[in-house]
DSSP file (Angstrom, degrees, kcal/mol; ACC not computed):
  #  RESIDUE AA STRUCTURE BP1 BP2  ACC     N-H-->O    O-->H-N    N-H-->O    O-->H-N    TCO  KAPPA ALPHA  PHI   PSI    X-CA   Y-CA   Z-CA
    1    1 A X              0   0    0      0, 0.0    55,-0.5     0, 0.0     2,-0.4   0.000 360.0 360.0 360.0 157.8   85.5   23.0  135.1
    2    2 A X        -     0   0    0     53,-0.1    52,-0.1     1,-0.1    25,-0.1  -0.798 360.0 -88.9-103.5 130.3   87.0   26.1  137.0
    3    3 A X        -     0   0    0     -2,-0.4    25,-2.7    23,-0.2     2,-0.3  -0.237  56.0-142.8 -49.7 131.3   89.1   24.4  140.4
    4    4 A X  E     -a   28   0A   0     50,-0.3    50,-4.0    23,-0.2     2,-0.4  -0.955  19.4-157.4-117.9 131.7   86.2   24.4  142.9
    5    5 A X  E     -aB  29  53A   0     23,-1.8    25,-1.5    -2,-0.3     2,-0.3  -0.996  14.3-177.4 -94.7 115.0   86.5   25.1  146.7
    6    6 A X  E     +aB  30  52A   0     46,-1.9    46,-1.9    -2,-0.4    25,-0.2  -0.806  19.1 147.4-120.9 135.9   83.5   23.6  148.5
    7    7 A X  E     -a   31   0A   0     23,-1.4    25,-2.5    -2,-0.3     2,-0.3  -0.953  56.2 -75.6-160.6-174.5   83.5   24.3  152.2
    8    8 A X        -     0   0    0     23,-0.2    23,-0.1    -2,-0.2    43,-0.0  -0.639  36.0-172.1 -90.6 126.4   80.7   25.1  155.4
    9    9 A X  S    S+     0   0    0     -2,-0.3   111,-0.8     1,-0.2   112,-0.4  -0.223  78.0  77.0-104.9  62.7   79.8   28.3  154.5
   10   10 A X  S    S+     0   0    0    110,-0.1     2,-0.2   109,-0.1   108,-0.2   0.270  84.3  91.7-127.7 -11.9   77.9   28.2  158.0
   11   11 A X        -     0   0    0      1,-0.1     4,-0.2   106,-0.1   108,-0.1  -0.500  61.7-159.2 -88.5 146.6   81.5   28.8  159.5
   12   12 A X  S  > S+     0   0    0     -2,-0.2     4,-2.2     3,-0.1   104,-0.6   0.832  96.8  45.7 -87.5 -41.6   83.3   32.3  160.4
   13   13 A X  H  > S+     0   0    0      1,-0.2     4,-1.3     2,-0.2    -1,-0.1   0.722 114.4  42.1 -80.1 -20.9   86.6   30.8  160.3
   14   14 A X  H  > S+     0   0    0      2,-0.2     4,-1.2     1,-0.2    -1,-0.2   0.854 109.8  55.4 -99.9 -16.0   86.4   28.9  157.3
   15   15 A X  H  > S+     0   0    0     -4,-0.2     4,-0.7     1,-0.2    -2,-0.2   0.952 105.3  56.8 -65.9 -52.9   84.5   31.6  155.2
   16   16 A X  H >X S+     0   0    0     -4,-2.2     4,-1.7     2,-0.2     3,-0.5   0.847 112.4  47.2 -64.4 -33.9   87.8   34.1  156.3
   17   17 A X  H >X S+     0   0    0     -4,-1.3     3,-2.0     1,-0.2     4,-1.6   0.958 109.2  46.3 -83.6 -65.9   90.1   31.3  154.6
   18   18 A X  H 3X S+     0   0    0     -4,-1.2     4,-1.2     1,-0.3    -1,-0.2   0.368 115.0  50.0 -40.0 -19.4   88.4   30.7  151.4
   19   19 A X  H <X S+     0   0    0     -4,-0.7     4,-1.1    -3,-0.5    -1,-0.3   0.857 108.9  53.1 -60.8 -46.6   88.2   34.3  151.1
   20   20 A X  H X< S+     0   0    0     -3,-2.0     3,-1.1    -4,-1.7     4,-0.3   0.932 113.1  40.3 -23.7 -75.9   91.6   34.3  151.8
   21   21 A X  H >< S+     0   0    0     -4,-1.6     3,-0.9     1,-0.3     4,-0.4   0.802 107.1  62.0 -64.8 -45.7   92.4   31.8  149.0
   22   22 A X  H 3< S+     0   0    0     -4,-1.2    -1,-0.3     1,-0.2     5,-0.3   0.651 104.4  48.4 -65.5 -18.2   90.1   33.2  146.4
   23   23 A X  T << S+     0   0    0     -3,-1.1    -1,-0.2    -4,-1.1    -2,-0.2   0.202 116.9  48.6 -81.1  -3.8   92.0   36.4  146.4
   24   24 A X  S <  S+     0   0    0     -3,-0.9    50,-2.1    -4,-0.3    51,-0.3   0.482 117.3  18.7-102.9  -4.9   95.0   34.4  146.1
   25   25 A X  S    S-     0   0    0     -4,-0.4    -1,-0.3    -3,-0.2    48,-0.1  -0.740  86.1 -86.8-159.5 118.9   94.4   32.2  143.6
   26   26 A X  S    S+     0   0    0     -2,-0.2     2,-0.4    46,-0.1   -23,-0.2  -0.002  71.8 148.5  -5.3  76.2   92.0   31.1  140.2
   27   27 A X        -     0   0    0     -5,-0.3     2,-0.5   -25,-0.1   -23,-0.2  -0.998  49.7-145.3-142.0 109.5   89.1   29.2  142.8
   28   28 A X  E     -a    4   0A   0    -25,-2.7   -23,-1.8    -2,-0.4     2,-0.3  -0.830  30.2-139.1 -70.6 126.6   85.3   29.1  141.9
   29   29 A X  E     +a    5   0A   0     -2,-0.5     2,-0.3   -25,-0.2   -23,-0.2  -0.719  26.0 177.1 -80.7 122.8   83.7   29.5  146.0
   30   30 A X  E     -a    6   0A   0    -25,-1.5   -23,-1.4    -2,-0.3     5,-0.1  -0.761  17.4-150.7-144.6 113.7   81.0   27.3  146.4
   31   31 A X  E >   -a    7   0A   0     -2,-0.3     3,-0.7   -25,-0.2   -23,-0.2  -0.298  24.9-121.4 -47.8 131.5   79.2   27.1  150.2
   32   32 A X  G >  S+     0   0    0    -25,-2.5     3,-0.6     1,-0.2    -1,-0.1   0.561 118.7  65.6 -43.7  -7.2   77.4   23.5  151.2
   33   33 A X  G 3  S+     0   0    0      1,-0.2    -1,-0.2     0, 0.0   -25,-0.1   0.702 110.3  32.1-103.0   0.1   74.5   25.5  151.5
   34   34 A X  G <  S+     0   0    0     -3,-0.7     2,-0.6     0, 0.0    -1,-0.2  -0.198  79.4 135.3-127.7  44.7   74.6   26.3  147.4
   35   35 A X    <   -     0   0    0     -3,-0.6    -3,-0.0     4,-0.1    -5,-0.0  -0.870  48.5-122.9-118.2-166.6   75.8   23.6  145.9
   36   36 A X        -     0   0    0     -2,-0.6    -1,-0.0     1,-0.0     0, 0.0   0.440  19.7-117.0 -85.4-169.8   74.4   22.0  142.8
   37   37 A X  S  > S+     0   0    0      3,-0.1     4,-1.8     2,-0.1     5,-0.1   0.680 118.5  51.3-108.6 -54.8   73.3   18.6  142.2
   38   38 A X  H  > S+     0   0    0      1,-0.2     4,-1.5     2,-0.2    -3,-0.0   0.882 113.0  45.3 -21.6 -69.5   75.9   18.1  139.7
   39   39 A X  H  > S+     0   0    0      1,-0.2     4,-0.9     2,-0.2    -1,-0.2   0.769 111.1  49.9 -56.5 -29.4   78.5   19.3  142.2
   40   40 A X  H  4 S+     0   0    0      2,-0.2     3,-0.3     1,-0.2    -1,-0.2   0.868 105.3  60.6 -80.1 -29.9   77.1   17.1  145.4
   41   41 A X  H  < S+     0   0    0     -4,-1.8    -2,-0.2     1,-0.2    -1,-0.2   0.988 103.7  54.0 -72.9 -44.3   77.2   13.7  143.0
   42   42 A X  H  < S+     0   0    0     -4,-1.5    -1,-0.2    -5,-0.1    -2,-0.2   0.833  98.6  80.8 -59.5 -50.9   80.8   14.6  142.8
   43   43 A X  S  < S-     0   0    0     -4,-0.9     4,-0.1    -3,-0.3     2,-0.0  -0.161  85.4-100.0 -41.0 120.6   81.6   14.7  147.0
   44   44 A X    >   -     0   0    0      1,-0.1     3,-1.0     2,-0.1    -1,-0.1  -0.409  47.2 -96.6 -34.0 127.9   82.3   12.0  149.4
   45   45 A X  T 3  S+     0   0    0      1,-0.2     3,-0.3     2,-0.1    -1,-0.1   0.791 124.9  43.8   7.2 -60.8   79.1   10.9  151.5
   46   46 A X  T >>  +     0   0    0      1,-0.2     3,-3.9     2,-0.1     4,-0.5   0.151  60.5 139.6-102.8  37.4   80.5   13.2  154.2
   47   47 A X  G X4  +     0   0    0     -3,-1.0     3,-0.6     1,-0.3    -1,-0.2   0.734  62.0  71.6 -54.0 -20.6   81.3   15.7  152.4
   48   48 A X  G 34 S+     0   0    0     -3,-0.3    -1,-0.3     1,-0.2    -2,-0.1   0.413  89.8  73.3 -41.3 -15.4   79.9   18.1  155.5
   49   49 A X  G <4 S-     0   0    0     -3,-3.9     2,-0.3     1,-0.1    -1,-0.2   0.321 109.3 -13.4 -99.3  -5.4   83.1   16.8  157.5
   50   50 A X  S << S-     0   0    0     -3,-0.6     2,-0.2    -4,-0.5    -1,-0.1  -0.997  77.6 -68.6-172.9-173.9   85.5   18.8  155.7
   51   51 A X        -     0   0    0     -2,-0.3    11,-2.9   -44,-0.1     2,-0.3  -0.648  38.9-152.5 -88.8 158.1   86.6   21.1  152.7
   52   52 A X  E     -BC   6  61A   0    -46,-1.9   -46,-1.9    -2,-0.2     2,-0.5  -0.927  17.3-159.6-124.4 161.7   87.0   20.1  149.1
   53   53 A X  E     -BC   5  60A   0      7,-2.0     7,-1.3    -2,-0.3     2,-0.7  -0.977  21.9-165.4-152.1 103.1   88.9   21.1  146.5
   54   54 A X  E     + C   0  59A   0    -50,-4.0   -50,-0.3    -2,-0.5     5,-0.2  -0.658  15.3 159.3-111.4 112.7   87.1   19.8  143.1
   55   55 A X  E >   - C   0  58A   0      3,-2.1     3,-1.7    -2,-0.7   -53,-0.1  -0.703  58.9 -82.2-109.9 167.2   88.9   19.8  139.3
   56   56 A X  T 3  S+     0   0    0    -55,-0.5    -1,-0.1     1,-0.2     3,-0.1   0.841 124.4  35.6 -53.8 -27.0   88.1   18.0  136.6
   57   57 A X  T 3  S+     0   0    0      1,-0.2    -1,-0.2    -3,-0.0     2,-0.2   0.544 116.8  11.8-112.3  19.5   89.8   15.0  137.5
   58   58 A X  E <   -C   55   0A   0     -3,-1.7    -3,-2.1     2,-0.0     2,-0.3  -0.903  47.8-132.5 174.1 171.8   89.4   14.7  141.1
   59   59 A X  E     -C   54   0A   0     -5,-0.2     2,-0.4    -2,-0.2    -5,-0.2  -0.818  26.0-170.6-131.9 124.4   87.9   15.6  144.4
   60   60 A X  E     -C   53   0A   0     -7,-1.3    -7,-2.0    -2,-0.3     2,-0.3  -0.960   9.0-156.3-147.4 136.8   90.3   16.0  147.0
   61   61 A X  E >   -C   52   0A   0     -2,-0.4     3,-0.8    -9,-0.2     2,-0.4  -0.858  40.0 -18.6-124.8 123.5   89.2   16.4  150.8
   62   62 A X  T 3> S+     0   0    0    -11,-2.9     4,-3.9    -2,-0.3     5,-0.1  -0.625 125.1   5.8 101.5-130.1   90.3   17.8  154.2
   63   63 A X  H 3> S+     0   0    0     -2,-0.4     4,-2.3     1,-0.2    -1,-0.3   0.700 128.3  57.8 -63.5 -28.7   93.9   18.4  154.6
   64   64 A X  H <> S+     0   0    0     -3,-0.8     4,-4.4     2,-0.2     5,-0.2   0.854 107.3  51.6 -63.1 -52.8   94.9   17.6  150.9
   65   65 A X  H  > S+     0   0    0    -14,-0.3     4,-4.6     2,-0.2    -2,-0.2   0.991 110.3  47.7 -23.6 -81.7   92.5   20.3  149.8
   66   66 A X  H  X S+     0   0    0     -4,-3.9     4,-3.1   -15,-0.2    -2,-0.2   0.958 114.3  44.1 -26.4 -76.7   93.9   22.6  152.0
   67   67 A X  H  X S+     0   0    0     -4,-2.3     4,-3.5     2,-0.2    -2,-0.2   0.902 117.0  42.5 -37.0 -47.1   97.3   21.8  150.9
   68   68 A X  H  X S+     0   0    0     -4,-4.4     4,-1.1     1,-0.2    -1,-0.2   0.974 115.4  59.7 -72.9 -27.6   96.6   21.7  146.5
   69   69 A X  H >X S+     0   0    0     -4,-4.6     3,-1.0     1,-0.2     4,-0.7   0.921 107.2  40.9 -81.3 -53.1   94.6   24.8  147.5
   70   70 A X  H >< S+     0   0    0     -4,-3.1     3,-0.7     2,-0.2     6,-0.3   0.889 103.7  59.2 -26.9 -60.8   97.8   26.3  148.8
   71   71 A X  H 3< S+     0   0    0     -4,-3.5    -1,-0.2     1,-0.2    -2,-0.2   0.881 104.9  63.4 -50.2 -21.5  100.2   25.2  146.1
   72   72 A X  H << S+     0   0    0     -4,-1.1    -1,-0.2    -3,-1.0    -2,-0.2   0.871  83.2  94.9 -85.1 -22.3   97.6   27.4  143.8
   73   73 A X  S << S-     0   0    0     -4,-0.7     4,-0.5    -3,-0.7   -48,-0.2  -0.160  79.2-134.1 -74.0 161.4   98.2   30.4  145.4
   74   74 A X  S    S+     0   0    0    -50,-2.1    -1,-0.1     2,-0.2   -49,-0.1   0.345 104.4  69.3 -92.1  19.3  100.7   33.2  144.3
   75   75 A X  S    S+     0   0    0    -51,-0.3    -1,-0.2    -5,-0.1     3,-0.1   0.829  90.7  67.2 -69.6 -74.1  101.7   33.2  148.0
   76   76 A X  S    S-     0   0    0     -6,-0.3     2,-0.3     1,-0.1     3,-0.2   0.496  79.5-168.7 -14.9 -60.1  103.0   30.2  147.5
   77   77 A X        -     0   0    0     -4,-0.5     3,-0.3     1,-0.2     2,-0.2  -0.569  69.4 -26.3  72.9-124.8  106.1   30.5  145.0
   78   78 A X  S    S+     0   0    0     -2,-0.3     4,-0.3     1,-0.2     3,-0.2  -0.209  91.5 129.3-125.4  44.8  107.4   27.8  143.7
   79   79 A X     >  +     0   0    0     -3,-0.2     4,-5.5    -2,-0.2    -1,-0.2   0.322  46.4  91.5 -74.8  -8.2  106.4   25.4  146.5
   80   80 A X  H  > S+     0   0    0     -3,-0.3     4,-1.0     2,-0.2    -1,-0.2   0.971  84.3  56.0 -59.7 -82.3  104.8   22.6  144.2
   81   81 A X  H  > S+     0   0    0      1,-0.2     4,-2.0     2,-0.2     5,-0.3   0.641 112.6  43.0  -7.0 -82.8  108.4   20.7  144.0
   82   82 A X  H  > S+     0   0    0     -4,-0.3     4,-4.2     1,-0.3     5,-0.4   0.880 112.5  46.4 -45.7 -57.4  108.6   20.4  147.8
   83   83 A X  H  X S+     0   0    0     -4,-5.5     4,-2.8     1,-0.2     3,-0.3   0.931 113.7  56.5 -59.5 -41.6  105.2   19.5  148.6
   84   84 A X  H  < S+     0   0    0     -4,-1.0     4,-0.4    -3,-0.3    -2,-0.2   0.903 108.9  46.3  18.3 -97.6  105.7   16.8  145.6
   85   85 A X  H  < S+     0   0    0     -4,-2.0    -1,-0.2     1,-0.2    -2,-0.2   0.828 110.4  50.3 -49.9 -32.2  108.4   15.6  147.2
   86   86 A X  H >< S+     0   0    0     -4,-4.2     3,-3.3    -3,-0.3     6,-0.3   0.901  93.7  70.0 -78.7 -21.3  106.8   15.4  150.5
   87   87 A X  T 3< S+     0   0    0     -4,-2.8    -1,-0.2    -5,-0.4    -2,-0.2   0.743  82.5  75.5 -55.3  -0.1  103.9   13.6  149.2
   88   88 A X  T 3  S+     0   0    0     -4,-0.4     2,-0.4    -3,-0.1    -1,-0.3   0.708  91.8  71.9 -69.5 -11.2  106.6   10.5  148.8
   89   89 A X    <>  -     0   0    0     -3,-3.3     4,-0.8     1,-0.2     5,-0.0  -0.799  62.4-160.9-130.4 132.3  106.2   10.1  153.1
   90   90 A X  H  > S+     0   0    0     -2,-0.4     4,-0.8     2,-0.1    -1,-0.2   0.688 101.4  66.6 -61.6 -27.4  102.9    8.6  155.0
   91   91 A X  H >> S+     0   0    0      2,-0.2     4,-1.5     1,-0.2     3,-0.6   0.954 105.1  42.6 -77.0 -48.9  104.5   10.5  158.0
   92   92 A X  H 3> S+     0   0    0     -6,-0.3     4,-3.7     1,-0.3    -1,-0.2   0.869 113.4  49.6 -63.5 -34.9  103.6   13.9  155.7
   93   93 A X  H 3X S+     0   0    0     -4,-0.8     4,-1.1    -7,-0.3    -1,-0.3   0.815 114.9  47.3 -66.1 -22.0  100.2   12.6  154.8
   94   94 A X  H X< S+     0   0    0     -4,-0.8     3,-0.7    -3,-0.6    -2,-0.2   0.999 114.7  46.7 -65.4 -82.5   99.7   11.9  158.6
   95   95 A X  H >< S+     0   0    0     -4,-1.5     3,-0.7     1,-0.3    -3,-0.2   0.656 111.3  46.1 -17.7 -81.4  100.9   15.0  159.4
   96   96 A X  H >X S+     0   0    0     -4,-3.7     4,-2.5     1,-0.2     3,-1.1   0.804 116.6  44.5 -54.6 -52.1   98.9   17.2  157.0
   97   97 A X  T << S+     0   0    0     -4,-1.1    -1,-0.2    -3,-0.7    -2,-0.2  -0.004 110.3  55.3 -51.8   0.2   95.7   15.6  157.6
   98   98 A X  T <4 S+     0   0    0     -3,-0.7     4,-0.5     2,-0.1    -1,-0.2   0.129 114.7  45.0-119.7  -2.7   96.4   15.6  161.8
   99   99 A X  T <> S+     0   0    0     -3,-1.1     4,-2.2    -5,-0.2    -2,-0.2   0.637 110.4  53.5-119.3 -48.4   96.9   19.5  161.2
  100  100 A X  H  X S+     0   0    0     -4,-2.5     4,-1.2     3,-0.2    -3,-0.2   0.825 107.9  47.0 -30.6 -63.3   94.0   19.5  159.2
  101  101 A X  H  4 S+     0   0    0      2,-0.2     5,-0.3    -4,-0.2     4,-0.3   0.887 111.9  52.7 -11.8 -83.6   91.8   17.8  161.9
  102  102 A X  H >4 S+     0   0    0     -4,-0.5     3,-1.4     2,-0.3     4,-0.4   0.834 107.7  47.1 -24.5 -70.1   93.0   20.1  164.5
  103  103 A X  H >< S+     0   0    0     -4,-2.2     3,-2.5     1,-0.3     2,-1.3   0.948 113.2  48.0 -62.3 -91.5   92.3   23.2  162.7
  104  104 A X  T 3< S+     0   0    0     -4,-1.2    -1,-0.3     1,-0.3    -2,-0.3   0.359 110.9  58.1 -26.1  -1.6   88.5   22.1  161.6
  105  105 A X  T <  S+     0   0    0     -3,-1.4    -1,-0.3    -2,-1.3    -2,-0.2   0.242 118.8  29.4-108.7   4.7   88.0   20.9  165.5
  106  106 A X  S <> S+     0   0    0     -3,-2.5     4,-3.4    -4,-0.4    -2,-0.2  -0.060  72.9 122.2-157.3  61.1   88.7   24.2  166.5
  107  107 A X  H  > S+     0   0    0      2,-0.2     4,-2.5     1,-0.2     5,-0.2   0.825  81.4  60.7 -70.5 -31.8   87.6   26.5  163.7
  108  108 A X  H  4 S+     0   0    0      2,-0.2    -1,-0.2     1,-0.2    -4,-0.1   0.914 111.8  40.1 -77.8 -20.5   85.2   28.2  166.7
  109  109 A X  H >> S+     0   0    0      1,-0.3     3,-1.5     2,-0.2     4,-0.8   0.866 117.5  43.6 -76.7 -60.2   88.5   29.0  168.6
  110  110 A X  H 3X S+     0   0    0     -4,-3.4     4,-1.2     1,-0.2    -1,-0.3   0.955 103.3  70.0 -66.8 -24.1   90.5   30.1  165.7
  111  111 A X  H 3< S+     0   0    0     -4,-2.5    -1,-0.2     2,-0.2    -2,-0.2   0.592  90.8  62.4 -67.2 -14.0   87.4   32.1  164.4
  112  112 A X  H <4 S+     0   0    0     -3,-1.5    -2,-0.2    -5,-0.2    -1,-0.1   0.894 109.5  41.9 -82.3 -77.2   87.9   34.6  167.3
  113  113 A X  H  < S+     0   0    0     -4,-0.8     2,-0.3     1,-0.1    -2,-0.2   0.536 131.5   8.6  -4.6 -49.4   91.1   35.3  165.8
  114  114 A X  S  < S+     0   0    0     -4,-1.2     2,-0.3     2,-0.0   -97,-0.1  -0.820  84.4 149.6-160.9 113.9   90.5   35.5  161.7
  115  115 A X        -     0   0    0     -2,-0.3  -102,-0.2   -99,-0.1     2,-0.1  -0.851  32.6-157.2-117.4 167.0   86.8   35.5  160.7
  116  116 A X        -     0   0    0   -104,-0.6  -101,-0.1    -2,-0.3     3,-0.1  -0.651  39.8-100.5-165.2 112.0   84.3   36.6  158.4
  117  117 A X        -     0   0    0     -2,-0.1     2,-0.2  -102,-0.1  -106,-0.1   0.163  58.0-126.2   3.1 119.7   80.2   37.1  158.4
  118  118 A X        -     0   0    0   -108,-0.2     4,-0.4     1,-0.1  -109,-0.1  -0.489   5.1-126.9 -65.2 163.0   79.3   33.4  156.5
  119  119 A X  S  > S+     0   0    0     -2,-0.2     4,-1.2     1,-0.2     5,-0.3   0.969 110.6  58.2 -63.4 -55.5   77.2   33.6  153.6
  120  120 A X  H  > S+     0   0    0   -111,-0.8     4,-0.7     2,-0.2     3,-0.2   0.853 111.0  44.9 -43.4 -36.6   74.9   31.2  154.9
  121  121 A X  H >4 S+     0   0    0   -112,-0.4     3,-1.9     1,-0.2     2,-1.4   0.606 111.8  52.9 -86.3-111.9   74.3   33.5  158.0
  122  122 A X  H 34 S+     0   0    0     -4,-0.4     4,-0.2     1,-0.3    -1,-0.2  -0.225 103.7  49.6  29.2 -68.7   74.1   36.2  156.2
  123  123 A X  H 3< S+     0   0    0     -2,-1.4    -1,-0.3    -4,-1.2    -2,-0.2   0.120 111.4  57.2 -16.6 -35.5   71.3   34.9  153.7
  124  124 A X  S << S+     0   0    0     -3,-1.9    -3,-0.1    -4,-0.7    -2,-0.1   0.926 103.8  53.0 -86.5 -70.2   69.6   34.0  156.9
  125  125 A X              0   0    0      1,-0.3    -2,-0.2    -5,-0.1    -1,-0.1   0.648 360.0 360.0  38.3 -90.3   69.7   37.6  158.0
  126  126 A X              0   0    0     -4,-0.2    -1,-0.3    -5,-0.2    -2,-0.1   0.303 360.0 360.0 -47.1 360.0   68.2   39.2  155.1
């Protein structure tokens, strides 16, 4: 399976990142409001509560997403080591996942900032 981004495509802000990130990096896009049956058996319960980032051999959610979804990009460089290393610390996992949080509890605020038309609105639209 091609690394899958799942995120609310109901969002301005989060639509502008995942664009972002697919023009940076090998990502099949896939909206909550399209995914699959396949793909939803795969997702946490609350999988509406954040983004995911799905490969063949795991599901990783929220701020960790973010983060492997970073490391994929060619923005990135040769950042893998570091984050690696930071994964060693609870204080980073804290961290990343408290920055995470933040940012997703005030996507409408950052959306004034960096947006893009969702698909889902969009699709309603038409």
């Amino acid at each position: 399976m091609e690394p899958t981004l799942v995120y609310d495509d109901d969002c301005g802000f989060c639509t502008w990142w995942v664009d972002w990130a697919a023009r940076h990096a090998d990502l099949r896009i896939v909206g909550f409001s399209t995914l699959t049956p396949t793909l939803r058996e795969r997702l946490p319960d609350d999988y509406a509560d954040c983004v995911h980032l799905v490969t063949d051999d795991a599901v990783y959610s929220c701020g960790e997403a973010v983060e492997r979804t970073l490391v994929r990009t060619d923005v990135a460089g040769d950042s893998r080591p570091v984050v690696d290393f930071l994964r060693q610390f609870e204080d980073y996992e804290r961290l990343r996942e408290r920055a995470y949080r933040w940012a997703a509890d005030n996507r409408d605020t950052l959306g004034l900032v960096v947006s893009k038309t969702p698909p889902a609105r969009r699709n309603r639209d038409e």
